[in-house]
VOTORFI-71619 format. One line per field, with one value per residue: residue number from 1; x, y, z of N, C-alpha, C, CB in turn. Coordinates in Angstrom, 2 decimals. Glycine has a CB too. Example, Ala and Ser with C-alpha at 12.3 -4.5 7.8 and 13.67 -1.06 7.14 Angstrom:
2
num <- [1 | 2]
nc1 <- [13.19 | 12.85]
nc2 <- [-5.69 | -2.25]
nc3 <- [7.80 | 7.08]
cac1 <- [12.30 | 13.67]
cac2 <- [-4.50 | -1.06]
cac3 <- [7.80 | 7.14]
cc1 <- [13.20 | 12.90]
cc2 <- [-3.30 | 0.03]
cc3 <- [7.80 | 7.87]
cbc1 <- [11.31 | 14.08]
cbc2 <- [-4.47 | -0.60]
cbc3 <- [9.05 | 5.72]
% end
This chain:
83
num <- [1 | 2 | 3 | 4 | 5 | 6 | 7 | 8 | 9 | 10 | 11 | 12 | 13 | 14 | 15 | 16 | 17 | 18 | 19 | 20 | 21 | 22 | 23 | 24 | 25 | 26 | 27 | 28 | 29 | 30 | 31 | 32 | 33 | 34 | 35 | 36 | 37 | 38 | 39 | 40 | 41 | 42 | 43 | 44 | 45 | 46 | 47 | 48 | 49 | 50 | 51 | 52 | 53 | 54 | 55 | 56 | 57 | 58 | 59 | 60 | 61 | 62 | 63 | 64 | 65 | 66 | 67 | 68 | 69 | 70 | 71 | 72 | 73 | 74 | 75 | 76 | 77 | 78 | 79 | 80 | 81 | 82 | 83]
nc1 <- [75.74 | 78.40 | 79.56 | 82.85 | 84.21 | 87.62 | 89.75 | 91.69 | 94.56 | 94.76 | 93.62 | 95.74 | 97.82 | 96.90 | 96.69 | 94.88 | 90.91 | 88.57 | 86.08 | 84.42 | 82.16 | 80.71 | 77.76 | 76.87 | 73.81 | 74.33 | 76.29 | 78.75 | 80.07 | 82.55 | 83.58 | 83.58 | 85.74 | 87.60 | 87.83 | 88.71 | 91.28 | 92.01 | 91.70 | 93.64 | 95.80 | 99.14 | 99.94 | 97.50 | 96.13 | 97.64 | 97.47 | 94.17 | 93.62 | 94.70 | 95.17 | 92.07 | 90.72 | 88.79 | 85.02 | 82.49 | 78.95 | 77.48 | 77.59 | 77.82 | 79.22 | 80.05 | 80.31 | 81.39 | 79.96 | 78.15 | 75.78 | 75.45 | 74.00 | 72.45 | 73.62 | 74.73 | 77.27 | 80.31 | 82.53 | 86.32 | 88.18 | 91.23 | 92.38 | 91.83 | 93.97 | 95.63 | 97.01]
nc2 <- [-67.10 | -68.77 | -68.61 | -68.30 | -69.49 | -69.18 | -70.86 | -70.53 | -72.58 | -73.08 | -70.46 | -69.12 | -70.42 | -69.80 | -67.62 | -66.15 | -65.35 | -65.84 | -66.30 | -65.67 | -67.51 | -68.39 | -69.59 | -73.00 | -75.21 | -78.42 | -78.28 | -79.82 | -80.36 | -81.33 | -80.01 | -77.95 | -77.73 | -78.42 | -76.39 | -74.34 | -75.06 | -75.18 | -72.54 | -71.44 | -72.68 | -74.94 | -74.98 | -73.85 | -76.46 | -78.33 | -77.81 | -77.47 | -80.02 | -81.48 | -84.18 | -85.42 | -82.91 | -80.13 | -79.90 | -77.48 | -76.77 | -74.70 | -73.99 | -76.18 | -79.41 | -81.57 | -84.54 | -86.67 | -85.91 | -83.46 | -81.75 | -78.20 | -75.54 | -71.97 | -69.35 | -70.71 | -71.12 | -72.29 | -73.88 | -74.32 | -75.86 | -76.71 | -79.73 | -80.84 | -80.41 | -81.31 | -81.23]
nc3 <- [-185.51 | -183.76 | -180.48 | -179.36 | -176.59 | -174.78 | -171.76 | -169.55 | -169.30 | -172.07 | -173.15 | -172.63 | -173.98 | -176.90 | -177.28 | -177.28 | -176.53 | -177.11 | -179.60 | -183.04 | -185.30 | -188.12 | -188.09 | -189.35 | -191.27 | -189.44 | -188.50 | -186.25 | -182.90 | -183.40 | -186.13 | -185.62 | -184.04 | -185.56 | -187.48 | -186.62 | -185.90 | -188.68 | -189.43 | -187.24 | -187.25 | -187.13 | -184.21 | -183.07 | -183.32 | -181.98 | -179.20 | -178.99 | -179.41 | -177.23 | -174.95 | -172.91 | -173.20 | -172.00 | -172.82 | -173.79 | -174.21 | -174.43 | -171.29 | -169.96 | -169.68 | -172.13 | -173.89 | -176.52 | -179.67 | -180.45 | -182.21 | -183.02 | -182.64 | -184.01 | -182.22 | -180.21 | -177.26 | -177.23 | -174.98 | -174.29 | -172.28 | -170.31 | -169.51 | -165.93 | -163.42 | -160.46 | -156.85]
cac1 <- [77.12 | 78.69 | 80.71 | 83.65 | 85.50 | 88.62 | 89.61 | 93.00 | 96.17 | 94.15 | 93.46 | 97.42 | 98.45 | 95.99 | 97.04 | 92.69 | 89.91 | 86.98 | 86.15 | 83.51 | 82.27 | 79.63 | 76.68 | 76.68 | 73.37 | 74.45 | 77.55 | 78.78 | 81.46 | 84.41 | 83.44 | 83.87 | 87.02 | 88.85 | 87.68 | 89.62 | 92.82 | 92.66 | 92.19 | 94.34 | 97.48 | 99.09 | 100.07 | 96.44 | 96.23 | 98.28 | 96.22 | 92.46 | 93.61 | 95.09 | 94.21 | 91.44 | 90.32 | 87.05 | 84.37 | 81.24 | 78.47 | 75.90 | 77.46 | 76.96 | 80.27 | 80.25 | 80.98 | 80.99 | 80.03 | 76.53 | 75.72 | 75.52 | 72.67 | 72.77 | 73.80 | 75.33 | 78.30 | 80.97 | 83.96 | 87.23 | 88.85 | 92.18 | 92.22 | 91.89 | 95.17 | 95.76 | 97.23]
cac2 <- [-67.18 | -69.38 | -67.95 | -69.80 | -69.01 | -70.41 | -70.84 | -71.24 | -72.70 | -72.78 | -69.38 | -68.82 | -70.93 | -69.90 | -66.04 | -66.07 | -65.06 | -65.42 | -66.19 | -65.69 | -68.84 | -68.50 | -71.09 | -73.74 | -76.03 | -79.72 | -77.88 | -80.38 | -79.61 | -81.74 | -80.00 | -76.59 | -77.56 | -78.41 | -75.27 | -73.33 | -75.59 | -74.74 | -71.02 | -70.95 | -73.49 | -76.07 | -74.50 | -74.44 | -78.47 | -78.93 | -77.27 | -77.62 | -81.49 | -81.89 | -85.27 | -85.06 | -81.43 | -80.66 | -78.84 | -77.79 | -76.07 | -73.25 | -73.72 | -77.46 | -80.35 | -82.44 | -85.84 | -86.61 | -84.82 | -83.13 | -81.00 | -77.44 | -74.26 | -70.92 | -68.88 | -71.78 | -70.88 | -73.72 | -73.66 | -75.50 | -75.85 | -77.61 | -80.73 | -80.55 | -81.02 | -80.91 | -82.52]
cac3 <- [-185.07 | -182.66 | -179.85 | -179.34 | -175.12 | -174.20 | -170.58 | -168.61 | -170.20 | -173.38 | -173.74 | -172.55 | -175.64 | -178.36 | -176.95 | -177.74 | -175.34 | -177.98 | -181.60 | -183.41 | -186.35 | -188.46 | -188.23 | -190.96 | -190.52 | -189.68 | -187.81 | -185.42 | -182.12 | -183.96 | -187.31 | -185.61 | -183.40 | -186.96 | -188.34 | -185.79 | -185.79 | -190.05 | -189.58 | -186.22 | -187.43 | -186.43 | -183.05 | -182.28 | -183.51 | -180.47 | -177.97 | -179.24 | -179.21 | -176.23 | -174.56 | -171.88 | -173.19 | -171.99 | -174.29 | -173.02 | -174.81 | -173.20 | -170.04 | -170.02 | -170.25 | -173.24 | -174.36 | -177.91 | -181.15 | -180.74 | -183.23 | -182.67 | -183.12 | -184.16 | -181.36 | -178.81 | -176.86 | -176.95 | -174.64 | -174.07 | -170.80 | -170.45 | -168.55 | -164.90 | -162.46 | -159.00 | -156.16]
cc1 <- [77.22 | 79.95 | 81.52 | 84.41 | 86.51 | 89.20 | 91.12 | 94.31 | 95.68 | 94.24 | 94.76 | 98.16 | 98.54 | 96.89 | 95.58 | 92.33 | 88.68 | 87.35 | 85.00 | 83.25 | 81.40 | 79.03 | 76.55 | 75.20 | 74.70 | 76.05 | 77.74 | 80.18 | 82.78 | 84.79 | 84.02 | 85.49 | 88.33 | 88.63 | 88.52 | 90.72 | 92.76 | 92.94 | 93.20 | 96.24 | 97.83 | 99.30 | 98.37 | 95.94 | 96.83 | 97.31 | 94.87 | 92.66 | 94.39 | 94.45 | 93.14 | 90.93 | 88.71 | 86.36 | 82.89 | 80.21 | 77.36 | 75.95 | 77.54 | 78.31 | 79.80 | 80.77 | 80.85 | 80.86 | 78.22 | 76.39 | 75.55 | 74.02 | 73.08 | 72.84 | 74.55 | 76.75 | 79.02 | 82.33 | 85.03 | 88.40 | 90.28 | 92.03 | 92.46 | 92.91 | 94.89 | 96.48 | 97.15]
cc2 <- [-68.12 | -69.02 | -68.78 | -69.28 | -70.24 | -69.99 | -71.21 | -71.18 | -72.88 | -71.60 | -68.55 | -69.18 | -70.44 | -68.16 | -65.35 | -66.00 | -65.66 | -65.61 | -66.34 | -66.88 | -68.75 | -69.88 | -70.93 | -74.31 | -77.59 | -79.64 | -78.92 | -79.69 | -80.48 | -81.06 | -78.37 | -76.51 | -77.90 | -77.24 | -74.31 | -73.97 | -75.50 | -73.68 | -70.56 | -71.32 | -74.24 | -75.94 | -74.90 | -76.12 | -78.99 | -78.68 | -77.60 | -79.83 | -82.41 | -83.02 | -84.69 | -83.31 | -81.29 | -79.76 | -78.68 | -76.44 | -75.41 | -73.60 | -75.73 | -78.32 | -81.05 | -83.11 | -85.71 | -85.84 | -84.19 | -81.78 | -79.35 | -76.77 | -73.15 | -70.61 | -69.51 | -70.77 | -71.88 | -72.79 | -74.31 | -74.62 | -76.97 | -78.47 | -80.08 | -81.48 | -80.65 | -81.55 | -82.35]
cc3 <- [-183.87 | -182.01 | -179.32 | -177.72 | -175.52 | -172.92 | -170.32 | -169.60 | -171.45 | -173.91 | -173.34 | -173.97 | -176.60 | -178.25 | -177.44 | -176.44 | -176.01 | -179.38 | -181.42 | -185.03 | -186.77 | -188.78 | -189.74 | -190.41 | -190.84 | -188.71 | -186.68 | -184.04 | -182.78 | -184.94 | -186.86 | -184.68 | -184.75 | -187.60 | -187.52 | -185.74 | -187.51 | -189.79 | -188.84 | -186.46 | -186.86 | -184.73 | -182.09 | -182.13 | -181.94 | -179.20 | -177.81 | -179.01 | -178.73 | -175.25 | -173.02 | -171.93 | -173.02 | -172.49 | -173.46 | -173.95 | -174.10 | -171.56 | -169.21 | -170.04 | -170.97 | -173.67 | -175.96 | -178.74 | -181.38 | -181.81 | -182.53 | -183.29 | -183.14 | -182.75 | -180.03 | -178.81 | -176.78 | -176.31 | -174.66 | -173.06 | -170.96 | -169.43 | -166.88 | -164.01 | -161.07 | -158.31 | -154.65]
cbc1 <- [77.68 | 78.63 | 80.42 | 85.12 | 84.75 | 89.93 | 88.45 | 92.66 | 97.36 | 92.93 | 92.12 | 98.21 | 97.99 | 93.51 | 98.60 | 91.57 | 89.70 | 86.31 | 86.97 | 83.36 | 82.43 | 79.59 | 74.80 | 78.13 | 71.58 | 74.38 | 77.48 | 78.84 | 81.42 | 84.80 | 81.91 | 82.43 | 87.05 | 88.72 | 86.13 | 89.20 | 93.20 | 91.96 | 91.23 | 93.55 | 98.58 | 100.13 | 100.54 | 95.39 | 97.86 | 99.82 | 95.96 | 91.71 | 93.47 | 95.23 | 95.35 | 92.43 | 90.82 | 86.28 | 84.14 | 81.51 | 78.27 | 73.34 | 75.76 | 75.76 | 80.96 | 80.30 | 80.18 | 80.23 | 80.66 | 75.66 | 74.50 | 76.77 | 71.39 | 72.03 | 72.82 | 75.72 | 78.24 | 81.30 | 84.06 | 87.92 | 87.49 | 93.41 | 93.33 | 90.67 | 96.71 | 94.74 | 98.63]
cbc2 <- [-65.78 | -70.63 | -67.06 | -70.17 | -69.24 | -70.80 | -71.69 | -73.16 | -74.10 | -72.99 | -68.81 | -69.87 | -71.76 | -70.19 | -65.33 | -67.81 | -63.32 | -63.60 | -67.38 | -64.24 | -70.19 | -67.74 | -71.09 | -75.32 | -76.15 | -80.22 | -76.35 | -81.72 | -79.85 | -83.28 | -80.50 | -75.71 | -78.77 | -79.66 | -74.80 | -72.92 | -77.48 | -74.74 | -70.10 | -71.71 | -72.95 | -76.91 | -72.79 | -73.75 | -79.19 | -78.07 | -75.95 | -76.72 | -81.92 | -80.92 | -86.82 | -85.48 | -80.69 | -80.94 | -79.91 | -77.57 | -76.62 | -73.79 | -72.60 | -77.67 | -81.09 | -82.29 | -87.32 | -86.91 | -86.10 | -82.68 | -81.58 | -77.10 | -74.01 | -70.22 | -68.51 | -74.10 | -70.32 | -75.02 | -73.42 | -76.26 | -76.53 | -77.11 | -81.95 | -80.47 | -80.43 | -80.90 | -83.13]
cbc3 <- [-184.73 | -182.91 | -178.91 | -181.12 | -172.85 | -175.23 | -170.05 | -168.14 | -169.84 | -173.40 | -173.40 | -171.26 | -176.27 | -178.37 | -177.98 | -178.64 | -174.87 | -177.80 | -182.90 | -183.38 | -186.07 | -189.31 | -187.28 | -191.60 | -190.96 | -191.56 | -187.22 | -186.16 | -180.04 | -184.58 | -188.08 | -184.84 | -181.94 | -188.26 | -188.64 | -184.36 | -184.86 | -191.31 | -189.30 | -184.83 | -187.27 | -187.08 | -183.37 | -182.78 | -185.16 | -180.05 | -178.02 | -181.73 | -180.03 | -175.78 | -174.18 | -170.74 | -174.64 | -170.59 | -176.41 | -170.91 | -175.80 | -173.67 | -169.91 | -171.49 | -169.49 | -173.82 | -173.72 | -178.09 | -183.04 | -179.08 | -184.19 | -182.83 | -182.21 | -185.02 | -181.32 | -179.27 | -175.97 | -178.63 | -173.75 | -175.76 | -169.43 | -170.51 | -168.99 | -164.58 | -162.84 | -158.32 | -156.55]
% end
């Protein structure tokens, strides 16, 4: 399984804390952020691919599309504001 957090105005949106996704091999992080904007709807489409969203896996920030492993934690944080 791969545990899925979500953080902040993300996990305000989604009205989610947590999902759970069962490991495919070859699973990548874009492959599993469309698998949750099918099961979630288009509502989540908006949110999960919000510009500047940041994704980070076992704790870690993440660029790109790295593939995933049984058991990883992936998160997504909504962009960071301030002023």
């Amino acid at each position: 399984m791969i545990k899925v957090l979500f953080f902040g105005r993300v996990r305000e949106s989604l009205d989610c804390a947590e999902q759970a996704v069962p490991f495919t091999s070859g699973l990548d992080l874009d492959a599993l952020q469309q698998a949750l904007i099918e099961e979630g709807g288009p509502s989540w489409g908006d949110v999960l691919t919000e510009e500047n969203m940041i994704r980070a896996i076992n704790h870690e920030v993440v660029d790109g599309n790295p593939e995933l492993a049984e058991g990883d934690e992936v998160a997504f944080f909504p962009p960071v504001t301030g002023g």
